[in-house]
PDB file with SEQRES, HELIX, SHEET and CRYST1 records, atoms N, CA, C and O in Angstrom:
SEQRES   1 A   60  UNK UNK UNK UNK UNK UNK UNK UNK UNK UNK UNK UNK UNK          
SEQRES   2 A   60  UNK UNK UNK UNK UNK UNK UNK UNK UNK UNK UNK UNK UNK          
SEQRES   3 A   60  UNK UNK UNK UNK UNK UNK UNK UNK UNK UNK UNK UNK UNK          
SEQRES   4 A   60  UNK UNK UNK UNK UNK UNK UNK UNK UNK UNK UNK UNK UNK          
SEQRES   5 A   60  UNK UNK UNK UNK UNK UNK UNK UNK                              
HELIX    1 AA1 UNK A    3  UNK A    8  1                                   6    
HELIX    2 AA2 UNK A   15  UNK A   32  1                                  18    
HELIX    3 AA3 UNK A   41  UNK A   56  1                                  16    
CRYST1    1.000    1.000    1.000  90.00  90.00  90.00 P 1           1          
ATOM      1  N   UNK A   1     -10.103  10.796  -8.586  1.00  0.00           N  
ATOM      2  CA  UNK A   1     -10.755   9.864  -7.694  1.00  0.00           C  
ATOM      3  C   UNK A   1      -9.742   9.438  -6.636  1.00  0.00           C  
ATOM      4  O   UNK A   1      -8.603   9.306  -7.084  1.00  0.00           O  
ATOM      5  N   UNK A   2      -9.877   9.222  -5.483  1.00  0.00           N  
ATOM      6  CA  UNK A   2      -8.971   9.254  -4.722  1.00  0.00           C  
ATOM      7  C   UNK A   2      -9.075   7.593  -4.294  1.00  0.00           C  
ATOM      8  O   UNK A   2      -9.653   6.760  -4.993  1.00  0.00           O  
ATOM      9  N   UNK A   3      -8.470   7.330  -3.150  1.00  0.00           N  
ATOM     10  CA  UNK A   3      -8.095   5.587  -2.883  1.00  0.00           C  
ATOM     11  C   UNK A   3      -9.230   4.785  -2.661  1.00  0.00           C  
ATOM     12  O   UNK A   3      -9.522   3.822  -3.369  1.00  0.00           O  
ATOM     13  N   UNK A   4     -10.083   5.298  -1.366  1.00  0.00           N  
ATOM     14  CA  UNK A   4     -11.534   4.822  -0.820  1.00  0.00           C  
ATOM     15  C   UNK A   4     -12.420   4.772  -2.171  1.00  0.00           C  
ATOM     16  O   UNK A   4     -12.933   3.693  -2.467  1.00  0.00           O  
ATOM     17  N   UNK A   5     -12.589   5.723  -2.874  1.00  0.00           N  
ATOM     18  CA  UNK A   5     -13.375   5.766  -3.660  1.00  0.00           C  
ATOM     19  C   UNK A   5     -13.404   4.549  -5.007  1.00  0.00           C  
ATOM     20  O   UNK A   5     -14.357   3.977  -5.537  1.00  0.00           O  
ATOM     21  N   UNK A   6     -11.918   4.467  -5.260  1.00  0.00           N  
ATOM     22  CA  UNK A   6     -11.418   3.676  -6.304  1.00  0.00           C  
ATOM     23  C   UNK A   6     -11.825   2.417  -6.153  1.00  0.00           C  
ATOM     24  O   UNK A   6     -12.324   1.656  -6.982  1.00  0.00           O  
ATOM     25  N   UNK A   7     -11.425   2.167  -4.386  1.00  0.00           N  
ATOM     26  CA  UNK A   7     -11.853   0.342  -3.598  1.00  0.00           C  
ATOM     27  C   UNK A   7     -13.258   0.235  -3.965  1.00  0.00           C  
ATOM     28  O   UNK A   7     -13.620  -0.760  -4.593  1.00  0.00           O  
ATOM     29  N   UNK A   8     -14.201   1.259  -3.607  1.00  0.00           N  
ATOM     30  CA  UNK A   8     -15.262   1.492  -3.417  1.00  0.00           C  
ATOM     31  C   UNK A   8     -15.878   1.045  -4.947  1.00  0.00           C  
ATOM     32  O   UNK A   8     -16.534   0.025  -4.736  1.00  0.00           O  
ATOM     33  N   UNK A   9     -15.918   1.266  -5.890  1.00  0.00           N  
ATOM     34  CA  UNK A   9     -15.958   0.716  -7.197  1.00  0.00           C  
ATOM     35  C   UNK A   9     -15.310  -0.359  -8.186  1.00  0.00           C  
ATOM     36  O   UNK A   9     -15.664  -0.797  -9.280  1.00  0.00           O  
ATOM     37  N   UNK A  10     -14.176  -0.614  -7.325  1.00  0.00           N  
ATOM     38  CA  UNK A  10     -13.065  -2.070  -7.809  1.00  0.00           C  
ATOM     39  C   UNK A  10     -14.713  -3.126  -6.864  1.00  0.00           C  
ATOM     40  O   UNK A  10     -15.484  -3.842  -7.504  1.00  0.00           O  
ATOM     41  N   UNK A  11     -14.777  -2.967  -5.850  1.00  0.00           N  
ATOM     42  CA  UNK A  11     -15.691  -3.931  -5.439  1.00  0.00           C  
ATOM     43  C   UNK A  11     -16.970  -4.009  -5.526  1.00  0.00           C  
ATOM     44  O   UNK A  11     -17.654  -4.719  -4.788  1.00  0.00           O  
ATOM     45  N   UNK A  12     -17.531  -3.084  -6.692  1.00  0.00           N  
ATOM     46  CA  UNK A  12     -19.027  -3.385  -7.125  1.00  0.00           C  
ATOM     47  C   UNK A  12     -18.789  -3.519  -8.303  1.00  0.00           C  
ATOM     48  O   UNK A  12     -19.751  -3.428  -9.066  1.00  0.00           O  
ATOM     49  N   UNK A  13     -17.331  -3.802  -8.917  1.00  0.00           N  
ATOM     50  CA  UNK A  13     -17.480  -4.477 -10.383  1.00  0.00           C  
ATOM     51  C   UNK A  13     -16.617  -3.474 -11.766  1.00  0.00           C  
ATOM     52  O   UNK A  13     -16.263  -3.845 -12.885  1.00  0.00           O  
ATOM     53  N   UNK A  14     -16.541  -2.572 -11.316  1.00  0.00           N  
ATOM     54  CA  UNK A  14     -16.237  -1.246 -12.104  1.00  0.00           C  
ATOM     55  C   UNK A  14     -15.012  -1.203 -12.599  1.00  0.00           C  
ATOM     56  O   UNK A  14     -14.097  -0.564 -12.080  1.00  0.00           O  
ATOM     57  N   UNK A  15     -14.870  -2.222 -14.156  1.00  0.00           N  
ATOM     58  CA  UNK A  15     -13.374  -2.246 -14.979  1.00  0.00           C  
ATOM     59  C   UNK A  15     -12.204  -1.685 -14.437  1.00  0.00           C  
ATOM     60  O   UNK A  15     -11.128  -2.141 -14.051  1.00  0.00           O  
ATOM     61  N   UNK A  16     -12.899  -0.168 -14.543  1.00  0.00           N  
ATOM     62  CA  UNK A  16     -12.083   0.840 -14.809  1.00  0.00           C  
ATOM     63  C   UNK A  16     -11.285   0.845 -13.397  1.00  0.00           C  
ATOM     64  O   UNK A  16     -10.065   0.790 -13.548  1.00  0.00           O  
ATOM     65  N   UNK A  17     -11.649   0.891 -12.307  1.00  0.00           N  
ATOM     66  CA  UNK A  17     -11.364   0.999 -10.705  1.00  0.00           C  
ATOM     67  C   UNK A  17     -10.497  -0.162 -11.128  1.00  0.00           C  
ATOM     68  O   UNK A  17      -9.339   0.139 -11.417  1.00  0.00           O  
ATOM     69  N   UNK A  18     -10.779  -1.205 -11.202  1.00  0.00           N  
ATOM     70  CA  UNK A  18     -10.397  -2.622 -10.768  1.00  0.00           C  
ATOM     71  C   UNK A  18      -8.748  -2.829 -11.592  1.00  0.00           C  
ATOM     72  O   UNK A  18      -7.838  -3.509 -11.119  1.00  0.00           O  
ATOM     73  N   UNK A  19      -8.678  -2.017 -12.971  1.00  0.00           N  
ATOM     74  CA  UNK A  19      -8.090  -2.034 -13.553  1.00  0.00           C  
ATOM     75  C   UNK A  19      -6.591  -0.556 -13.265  1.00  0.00           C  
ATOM     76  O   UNK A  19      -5.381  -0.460 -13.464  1.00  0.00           O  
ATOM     77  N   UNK A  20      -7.680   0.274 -12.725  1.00  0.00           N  
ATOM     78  CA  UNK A  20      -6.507   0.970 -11.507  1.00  0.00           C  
ATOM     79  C   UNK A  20      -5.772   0.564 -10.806  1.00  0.00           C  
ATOM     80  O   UNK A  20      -4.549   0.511 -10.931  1.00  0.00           O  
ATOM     81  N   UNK A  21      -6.652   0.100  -9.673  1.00  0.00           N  
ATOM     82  CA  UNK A  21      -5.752  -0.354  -8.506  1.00  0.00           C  
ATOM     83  C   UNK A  21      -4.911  -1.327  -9.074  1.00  0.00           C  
ATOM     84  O   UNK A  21      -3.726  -1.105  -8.826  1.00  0.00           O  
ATOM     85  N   UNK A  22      -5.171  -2.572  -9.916  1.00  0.00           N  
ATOM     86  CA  UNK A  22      -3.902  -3.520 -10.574  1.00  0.00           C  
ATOM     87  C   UNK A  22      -2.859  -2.795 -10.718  1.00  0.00           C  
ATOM     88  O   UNK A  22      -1.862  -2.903 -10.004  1.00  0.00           O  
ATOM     89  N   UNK A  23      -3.053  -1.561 -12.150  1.00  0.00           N  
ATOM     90  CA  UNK A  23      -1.885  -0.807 -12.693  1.00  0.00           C  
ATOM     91  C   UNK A  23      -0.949  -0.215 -11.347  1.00  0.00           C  
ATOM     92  O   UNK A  23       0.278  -0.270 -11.421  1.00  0.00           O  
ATOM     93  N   UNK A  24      -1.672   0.390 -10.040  1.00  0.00           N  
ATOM     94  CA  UNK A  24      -1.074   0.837  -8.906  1.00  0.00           C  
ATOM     95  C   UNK A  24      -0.432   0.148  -8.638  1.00  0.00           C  
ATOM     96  O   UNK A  24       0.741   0.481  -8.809  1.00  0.00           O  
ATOM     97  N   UNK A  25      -0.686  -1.357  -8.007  1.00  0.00           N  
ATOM     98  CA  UNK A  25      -0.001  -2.279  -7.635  1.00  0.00           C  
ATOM     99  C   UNK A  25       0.756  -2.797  -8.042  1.00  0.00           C  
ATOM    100  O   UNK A  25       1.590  -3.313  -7.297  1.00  0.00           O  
ATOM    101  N   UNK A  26       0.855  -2.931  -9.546  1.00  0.00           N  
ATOM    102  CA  UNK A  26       1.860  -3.619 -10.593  1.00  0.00           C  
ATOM    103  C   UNK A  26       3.090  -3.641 -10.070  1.00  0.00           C  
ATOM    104  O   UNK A  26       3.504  -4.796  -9.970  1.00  0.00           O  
ATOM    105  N   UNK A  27       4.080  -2.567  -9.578  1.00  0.00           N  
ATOM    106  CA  UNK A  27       5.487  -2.718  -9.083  1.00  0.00           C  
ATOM    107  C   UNK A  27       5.341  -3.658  -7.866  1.00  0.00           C  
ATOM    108  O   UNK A  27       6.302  -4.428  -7.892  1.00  0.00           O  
ATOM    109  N   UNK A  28       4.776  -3.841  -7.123  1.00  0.00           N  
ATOM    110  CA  UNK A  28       4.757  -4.250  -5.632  1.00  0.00           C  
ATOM    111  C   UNK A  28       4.422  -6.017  -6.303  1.00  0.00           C  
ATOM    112  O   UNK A  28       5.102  -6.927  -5.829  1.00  0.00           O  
ATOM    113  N   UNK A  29       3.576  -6.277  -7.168  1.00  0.00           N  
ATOM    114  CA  UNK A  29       3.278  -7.660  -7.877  1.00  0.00           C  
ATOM    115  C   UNK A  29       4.482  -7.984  -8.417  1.00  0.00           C  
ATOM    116  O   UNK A  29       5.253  -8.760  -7.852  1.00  0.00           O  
ATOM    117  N   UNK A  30       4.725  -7.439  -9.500  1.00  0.00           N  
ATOM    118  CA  UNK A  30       5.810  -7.661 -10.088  1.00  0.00           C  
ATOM    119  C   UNK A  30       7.209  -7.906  -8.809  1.00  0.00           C  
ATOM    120  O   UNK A  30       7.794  -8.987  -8.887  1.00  0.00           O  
ATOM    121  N   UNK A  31       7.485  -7.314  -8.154  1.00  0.00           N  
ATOM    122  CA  UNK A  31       8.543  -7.426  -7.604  1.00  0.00           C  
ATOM    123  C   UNK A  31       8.696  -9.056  -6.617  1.00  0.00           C  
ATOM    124  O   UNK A  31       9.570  -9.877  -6.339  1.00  0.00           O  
ATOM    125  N   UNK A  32       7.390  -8.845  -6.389  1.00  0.00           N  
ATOM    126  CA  UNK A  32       7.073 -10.608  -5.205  1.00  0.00           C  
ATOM    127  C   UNK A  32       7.139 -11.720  -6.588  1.00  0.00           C  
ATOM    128  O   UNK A  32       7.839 -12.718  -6.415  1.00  0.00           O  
ATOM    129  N   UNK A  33       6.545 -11.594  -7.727  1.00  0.00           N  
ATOM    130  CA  UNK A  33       6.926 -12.082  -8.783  1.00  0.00           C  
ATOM    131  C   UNK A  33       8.396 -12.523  -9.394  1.00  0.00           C  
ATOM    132  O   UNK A  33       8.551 -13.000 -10.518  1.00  0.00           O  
ATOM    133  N   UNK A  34       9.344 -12.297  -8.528  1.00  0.00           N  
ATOM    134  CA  UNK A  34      10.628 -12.200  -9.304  1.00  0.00           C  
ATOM    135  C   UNK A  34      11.095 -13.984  -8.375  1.00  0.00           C  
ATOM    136  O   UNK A  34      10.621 -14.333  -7.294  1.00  0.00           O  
ATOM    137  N   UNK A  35      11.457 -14.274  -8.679  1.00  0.00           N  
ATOM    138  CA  UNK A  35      12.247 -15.359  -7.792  1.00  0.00           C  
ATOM    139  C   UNK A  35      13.538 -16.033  -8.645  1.00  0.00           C  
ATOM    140  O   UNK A  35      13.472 -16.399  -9.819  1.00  0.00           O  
ATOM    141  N   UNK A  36      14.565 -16.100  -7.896  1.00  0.00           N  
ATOM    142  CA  UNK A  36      15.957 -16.533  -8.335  1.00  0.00           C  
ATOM    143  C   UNK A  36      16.423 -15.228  -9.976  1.00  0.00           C  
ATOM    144  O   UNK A  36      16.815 -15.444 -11.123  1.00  0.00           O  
ATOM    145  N   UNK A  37      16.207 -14.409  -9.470  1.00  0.00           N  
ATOM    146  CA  UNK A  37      16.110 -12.812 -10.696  1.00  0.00           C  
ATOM    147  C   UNK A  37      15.644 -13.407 -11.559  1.00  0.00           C  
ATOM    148  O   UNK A  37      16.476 -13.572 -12.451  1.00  0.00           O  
ATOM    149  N   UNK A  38      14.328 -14.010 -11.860  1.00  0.00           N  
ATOM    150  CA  UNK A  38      13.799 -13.941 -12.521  1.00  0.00           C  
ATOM    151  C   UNK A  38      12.056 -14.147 -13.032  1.00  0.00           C  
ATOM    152  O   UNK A  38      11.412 -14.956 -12.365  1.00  0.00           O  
ATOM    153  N   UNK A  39      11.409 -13.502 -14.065  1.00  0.00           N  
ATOM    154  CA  UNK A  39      10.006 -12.887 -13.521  1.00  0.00           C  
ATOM    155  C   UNK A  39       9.254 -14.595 -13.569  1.00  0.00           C  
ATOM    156  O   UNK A  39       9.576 -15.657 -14.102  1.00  0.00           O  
ATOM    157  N   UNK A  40       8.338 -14.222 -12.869  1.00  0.00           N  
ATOM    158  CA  UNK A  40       7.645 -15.944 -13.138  1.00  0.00           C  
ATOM    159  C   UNK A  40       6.335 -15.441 -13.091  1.00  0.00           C  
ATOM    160  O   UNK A  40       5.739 -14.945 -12.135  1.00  0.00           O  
ATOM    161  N   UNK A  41       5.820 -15.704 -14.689  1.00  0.00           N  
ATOM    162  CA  UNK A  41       4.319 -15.147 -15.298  1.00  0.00           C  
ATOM    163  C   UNK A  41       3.134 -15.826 -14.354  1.00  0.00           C  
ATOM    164  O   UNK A  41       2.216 -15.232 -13.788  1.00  0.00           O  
ATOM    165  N   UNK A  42       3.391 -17.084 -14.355  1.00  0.00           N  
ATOM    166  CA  UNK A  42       2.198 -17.538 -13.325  1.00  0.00           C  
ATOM    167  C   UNK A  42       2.352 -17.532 -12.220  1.00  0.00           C  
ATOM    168  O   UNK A  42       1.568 -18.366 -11.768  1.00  0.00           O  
ATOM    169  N   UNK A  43       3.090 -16.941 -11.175  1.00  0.00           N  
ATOM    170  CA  UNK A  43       3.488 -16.577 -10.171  1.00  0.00           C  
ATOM    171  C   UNK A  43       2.882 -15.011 -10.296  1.00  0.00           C  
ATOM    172  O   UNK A  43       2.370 -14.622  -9.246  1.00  0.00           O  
ATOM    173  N   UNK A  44       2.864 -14.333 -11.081  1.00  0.00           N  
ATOM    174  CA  UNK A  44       2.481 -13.169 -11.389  1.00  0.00           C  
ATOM    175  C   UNK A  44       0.977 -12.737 -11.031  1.00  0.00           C  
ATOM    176  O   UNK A  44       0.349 -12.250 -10.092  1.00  0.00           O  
ATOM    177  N   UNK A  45       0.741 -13.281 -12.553  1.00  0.00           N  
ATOM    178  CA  UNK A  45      -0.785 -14.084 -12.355  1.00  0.00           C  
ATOM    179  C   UNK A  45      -1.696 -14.267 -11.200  1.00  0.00           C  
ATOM    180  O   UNK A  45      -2.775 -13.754 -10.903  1.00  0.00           O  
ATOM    181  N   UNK A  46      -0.899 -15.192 -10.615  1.00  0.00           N  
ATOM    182  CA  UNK A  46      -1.400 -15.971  -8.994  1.00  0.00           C  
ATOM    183  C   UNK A  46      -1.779 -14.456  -8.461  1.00  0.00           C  
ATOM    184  O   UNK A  46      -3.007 -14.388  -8.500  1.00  0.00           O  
ATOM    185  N   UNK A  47      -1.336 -13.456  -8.074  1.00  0.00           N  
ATOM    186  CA  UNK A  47      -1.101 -12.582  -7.074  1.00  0.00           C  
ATOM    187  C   UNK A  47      -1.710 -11.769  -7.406  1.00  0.00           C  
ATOM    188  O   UNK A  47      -2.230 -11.253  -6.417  1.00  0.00           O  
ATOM    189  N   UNK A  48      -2.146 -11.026  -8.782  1.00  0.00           N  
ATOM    190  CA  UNK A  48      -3.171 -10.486  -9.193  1.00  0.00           C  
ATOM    191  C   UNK A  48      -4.688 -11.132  -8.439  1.00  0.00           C  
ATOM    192  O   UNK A  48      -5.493 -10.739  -7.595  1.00  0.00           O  
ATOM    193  N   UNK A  49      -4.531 -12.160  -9.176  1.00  0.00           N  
ATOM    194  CA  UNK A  49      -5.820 -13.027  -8.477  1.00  0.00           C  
ATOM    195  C   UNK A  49      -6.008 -12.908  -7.107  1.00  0.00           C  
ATOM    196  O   UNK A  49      -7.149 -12.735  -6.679  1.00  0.00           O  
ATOM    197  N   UNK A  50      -4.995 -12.979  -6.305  1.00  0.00           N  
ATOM    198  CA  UNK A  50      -4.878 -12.542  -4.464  1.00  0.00           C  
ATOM    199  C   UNK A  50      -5.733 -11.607  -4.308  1.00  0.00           C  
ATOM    200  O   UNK A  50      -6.788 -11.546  -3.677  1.00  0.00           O  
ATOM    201  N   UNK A  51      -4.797 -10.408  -5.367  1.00  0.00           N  
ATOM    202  CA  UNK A  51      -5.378  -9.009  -4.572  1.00  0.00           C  
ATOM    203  C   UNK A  51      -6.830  -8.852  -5.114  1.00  0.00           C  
ATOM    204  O   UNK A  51      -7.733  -8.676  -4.297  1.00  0.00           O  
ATOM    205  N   UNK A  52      -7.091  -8.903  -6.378  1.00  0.00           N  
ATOM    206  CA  UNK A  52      -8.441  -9.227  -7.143  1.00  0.00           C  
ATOM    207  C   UNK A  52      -9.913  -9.862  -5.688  1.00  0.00           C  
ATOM    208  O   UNK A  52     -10.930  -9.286  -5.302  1.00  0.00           O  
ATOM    209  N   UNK A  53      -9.333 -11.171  -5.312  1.00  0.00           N  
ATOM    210  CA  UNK A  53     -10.157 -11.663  -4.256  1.00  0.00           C  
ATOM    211  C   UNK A  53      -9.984 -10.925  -2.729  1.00  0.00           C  
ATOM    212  O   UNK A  53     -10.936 -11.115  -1.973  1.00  0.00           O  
ATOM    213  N   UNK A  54      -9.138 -10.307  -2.334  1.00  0.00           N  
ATOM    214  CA  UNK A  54      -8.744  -9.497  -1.738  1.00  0.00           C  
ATOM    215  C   UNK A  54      -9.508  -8.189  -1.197  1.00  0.00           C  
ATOM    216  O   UNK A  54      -9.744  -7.741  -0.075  1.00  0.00           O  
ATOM    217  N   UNK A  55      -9.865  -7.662  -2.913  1.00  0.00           N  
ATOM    218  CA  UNK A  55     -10.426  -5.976  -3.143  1.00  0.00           C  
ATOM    219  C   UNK A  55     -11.966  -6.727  -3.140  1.00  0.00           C  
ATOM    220  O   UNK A  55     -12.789  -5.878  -2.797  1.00  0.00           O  
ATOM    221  N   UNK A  56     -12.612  -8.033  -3.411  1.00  0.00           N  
ATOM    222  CA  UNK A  56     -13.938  -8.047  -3.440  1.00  0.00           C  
ATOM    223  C   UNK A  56     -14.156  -8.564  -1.828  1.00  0.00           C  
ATOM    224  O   UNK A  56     -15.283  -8.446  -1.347  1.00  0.00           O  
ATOM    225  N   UNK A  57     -13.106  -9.112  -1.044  1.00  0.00           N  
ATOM    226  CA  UNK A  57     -13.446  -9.500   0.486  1.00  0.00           C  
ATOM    227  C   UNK A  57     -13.484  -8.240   1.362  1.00  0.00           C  
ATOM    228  O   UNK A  57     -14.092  -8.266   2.432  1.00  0.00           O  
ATOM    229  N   UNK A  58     -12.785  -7.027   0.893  1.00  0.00           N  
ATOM    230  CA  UNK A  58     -12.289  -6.197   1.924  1.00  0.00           C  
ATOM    231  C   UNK A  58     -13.481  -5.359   2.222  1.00  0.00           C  
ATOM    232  O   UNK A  58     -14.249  -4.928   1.363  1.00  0.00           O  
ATOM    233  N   UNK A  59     -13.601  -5.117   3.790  1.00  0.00           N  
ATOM    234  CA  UNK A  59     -14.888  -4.465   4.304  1.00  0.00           C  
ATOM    235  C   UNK A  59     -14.741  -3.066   4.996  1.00  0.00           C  
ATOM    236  O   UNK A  59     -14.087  -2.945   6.032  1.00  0.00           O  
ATOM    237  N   UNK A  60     -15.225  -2.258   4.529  1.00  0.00           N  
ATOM    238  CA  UNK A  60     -15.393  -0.906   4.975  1.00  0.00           C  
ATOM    239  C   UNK A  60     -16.037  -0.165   5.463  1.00  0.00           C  
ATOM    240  O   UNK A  60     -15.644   0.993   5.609  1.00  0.00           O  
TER     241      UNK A  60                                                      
END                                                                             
């Protein structure tokens, strides 16, 4: 399944998509997650939730 397609099903609800693109993103979260070297879970959290509201706003 390629990128469009993946968005394309993260935003009509589809676990599996939604649960992709997270795992994709995970390094790029994780890394904005880090502050003073070290990880901060609800800082983490938070940013999931970003992109989460993010992938259901984005228009194509």
């Amino acid at each position: 399944m390629n990128f469009k397609e993946m968005l394309l099903q993260a935003k009509t609800g589809r676990e599996q998509a939604v649960m992709a693109l997270l795992e994709m993103y995970k390094p790029l979260l994780v890394k904005y997650a880090i502050i003073n070297s070290r990880f901060d879970e609800d800082l983490y959290q938070e940013l999931c939730i970003i992109l989460l509201k993010c992938i259901a706003q984005f228009r194509m």
